[in-house]
C-alpha positions as CSV (number, residue, x, y, z in Angstrom):
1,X,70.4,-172.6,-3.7
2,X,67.7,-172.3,-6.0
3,X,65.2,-174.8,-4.3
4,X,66.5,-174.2,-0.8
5,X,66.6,-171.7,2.0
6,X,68.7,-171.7,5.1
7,X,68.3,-171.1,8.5
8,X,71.4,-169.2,10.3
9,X,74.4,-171.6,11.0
10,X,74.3,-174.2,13.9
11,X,78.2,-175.0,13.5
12,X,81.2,-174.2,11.6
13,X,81.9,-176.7,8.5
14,X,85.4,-175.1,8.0
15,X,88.2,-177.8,6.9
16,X,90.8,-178.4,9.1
17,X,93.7,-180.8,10.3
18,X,94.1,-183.6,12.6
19,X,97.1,-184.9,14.1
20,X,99.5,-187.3,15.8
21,X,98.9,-186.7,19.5
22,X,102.1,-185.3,20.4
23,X,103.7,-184.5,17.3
24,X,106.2,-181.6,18.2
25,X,106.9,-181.1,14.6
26,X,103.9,-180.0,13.7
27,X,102.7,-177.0,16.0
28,X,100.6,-174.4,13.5
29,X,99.5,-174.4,10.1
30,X,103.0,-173.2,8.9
31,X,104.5,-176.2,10.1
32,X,102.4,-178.6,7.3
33,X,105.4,-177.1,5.3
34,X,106.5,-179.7,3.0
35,X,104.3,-182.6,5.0
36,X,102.3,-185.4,3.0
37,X,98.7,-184.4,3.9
38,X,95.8,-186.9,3.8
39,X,92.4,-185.7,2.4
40,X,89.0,-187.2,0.4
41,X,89.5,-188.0,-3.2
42,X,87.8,-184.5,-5.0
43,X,85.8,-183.8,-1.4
44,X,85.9,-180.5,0.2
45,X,89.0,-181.3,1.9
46,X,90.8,-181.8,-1.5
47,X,89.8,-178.4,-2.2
48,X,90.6,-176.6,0.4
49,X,95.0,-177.5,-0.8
50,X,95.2,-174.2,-2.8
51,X,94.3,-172.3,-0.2
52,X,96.6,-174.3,2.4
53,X,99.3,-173.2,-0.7
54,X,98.5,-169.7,-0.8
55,X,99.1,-170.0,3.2
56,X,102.4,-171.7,3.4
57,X,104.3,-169.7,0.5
58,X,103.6,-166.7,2.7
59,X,105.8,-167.9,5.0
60,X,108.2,-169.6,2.7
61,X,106.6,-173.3,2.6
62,X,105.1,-175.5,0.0
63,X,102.5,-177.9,-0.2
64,X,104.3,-181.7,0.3
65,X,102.5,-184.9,-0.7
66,X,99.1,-185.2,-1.1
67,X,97.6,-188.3,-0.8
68,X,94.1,-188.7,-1.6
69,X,91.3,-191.3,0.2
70,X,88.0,-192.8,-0.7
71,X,87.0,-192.7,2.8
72,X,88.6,-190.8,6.0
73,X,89.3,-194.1,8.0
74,X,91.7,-195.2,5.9
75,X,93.2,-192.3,5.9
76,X,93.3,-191.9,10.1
77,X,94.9,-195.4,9.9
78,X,97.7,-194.1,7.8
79,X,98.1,-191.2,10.0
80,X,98.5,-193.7,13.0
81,X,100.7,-195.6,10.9
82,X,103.3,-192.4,9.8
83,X,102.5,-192.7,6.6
84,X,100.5,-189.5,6.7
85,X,101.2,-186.0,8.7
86,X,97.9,-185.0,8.6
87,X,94.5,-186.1,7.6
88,X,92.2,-182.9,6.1
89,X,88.5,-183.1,7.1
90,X,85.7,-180.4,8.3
91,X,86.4,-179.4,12.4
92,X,83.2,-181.0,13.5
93,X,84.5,-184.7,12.3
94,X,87.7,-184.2,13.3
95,X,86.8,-182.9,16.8
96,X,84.5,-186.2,16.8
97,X,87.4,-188.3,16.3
98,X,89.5,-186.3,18.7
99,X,87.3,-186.9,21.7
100,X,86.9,-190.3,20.6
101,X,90.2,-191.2,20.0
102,X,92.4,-188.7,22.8
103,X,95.5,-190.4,23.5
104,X,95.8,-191.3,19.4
105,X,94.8,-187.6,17.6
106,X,95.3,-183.9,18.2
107,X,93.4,-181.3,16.4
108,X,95.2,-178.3,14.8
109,X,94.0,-175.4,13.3
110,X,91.6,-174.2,10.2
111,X,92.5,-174.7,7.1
112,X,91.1,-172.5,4.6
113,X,87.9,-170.0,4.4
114,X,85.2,-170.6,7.2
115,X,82.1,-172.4,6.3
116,X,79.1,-173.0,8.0
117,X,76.6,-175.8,8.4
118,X,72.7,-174.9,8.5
119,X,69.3,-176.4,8.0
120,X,68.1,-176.1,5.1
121,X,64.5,-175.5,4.3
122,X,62.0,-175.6,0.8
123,X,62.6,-172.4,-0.8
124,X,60.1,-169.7,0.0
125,X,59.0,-171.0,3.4
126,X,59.8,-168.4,5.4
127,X,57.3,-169.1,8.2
128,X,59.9,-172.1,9.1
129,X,63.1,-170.4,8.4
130,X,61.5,-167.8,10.7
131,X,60.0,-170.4,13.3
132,X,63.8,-172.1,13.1
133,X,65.4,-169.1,13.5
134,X,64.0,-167.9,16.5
135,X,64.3,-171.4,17.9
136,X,68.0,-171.7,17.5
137,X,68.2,-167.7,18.9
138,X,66.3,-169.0,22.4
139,X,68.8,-171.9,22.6
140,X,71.8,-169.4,22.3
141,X,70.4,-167.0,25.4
142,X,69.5,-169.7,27.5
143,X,73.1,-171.5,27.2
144,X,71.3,-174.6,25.9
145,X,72.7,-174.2,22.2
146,X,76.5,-174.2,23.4
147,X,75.4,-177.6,25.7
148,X,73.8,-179.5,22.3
149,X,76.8,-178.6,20.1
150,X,79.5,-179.9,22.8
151,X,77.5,-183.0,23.3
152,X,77.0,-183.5,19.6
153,X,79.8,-182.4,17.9
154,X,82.3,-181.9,20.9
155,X,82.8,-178.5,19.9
156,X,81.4,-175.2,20.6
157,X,81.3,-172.2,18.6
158,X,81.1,-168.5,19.6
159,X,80.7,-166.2,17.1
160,X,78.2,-167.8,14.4
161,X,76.9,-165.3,12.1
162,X,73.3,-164.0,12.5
163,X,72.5,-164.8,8.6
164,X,72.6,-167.7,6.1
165,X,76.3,-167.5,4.5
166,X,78.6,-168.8,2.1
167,X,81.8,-170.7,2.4
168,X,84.1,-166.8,2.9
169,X,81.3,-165.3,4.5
170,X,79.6,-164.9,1.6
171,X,75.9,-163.7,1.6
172,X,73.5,-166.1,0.1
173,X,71.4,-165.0,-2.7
């Protein structure tokens, strides 16, 4: 974050899971209990799995198989095929694929800390980050923000922070 400086978010980046459409078994992140898991080899959805641990031995659970992907369409054919549970991958994508692909996927629930998604901007420009800022405000009164982020990423979001922040809600420095 040295050479960069950030507008406030436009969308969540949090990690979460995708589905069979349909599959009873699985109904809320407790239920991924002992289920082989799909995510990107060493991406951010392969880092999410401790927390995912932390979550399930709360309620008894364990992590199952974890079965790691160069890229995410293999791992959505495998889901397809049963040889994967769930596939791991940020809400935006998977809400992407969702509305793409109705009758096939379901989305679940988060997985892990939030995270956001922002602009990013040469450090020290404030008259931008300012300029951008106020922009994305005016879309957010008028209604027009909550339009562009269900055409483009077939999700809204409602409570985006105000500032820049860090995966946790963690202030940028």
């Amino acid at each position: 974050m040295k050479s960069l400086d950030f507008t406030v978010p436009i969308s969540e980046s949090t990690m979460a899971y995708v589905k069979r459409k349909g599959d009873a078994s699985i109904k809320s992140l407790k239920d991924l209990s002992g289920k082989t898991v799909g995510v990107q080899q060493g991406g951010a959805s392969f880092q999410v799995l401790p927390e995912l641990e932390v979550e399930l031995k709360k309620t008894g659970g364990k992590l199952g198989n974890v079965v790691q992907y160069g890229a995410f369409s293999e791992a959505y054919q495998d889901l397809v095929n049963r040889r994967l549970d769930v596939v791991i991958h940020n809400i935006v994508s998977l809400s992407t694929l969702v509305s793409e692909k109705p009758d096939v996927f379901e989305l679940g629930e988060r997985v892990g800390r939030k995270s956001y998604a922002a602009w990013a901007v040469q450090k020290n420009n404030k008259s931008l980050v300012d300029f951008l800022n106020t922009f994305l405000a005016q879309q957010k009164s008028n209604g027009t923000y909550k339009q562009l982020q269900l055409k483009w990423l077939k999700i809204t979001f409602d409570d985006l922070p105000n500032q820049p922040l860090l995966p946790g809600d963690r202030q940028v420095k």
